[in-house]
C-alpha positions in Angstrom: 0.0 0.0 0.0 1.5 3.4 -0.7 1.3 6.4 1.4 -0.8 8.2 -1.3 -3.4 4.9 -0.5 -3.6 5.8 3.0 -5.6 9.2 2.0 -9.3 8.7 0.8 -9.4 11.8 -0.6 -6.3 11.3 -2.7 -4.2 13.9 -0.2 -0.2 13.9 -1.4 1.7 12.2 1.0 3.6 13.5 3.6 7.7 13.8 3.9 8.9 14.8 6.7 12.3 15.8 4.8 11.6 18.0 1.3 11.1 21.7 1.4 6.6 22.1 1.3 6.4 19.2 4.5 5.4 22.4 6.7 2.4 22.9 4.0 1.9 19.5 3.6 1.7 19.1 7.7 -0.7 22.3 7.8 -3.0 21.0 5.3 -3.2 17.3 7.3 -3.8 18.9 10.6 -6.5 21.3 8.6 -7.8 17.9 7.5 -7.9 15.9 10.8 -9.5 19.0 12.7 -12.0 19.6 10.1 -13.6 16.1 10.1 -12.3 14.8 13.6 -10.6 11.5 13.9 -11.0 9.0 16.7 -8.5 6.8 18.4 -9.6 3.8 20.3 -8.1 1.0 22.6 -8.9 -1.0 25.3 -6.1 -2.7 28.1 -6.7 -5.8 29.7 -4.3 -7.2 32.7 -4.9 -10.5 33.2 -3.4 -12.8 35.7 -4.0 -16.8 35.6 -7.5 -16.0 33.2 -8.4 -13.2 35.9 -9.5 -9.6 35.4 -7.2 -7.5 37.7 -7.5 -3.8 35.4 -8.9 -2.6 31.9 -8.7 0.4 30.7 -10.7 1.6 28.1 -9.0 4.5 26.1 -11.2 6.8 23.8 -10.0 9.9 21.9 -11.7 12.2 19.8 -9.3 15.1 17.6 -11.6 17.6 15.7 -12.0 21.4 16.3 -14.2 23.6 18.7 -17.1 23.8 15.8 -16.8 20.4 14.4 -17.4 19.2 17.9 -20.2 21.5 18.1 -22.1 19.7 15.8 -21.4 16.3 17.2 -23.1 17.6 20.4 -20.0 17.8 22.4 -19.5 20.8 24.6 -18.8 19.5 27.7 -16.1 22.2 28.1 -18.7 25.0 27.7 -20.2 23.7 31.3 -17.2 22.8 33.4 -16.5 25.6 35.7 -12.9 25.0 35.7 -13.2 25.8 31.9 -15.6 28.3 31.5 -16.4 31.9 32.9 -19.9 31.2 31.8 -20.8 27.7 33.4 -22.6 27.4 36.7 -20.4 28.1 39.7 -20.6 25.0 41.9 -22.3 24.6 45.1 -19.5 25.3 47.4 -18.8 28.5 45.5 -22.2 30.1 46.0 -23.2 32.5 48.9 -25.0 29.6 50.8 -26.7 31.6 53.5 -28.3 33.9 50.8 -29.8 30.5 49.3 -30.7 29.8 53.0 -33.0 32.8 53.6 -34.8 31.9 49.7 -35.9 28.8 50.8 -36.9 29.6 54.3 -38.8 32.4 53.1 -40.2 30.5 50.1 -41.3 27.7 52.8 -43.3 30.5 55.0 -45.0 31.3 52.2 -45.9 27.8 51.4 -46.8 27.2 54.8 -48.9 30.6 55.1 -50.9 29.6 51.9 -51.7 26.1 53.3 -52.9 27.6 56.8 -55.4 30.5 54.8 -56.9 27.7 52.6 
């Protein structure tokens, strides 16, 4: 199989010596993030036909807006990530929470006693 055969599209191949590889490179990665490729594996360790570990390995290389349209944007709700996600519980002023629920409660409790 040549390297030219390893393309679908018909891509040239890639050299890592000759003078356009840098283009070449660009134009792969261009590729790869454009469409997204997935690498999977798993890991078994076995000892005398026993389970001890696996490990199952999963990763996805494609850009911000191909992702997008795969539904993936876990990044988008991970505080750690993003400015814009959801702070998490520890994080938020607890006692002003407090107060909203006690107060919401008396006025639960007020509307079941007038009924």
């Amino acid at each position: 199989m040549t390297e030219a055969s390893l393309w679908q599209s018909g891509a040239p191949s890639v050299s890592a010596r000759g003078p356009g590889s840098g283009a070449n490179l660009a134009d792969i990665l261009e590729r790869v993030l454009d469409k997204g490729v997935v690498i999977a594996g798993d890991i078994q360790i076995n000892l005398l036909d026993i389970e001890l570990l696996t490990i199952k390995l999963r990763l996805l290389v494609a850009s911000v807006d191909k992702a997008k349209e795969m539904g993936i944007d876990w990044w988008e709700h991970d505080p750690s990530l993003s400015s814009r996600a959801p702070k998490p519980v520890e994080s938020r002023d607890l006692a002003a929470e407090n107060r909203e629920l006690r107060d919401r409660i008396a006025a639960l409790e007020a509307g079941k006693e007038t009924s």
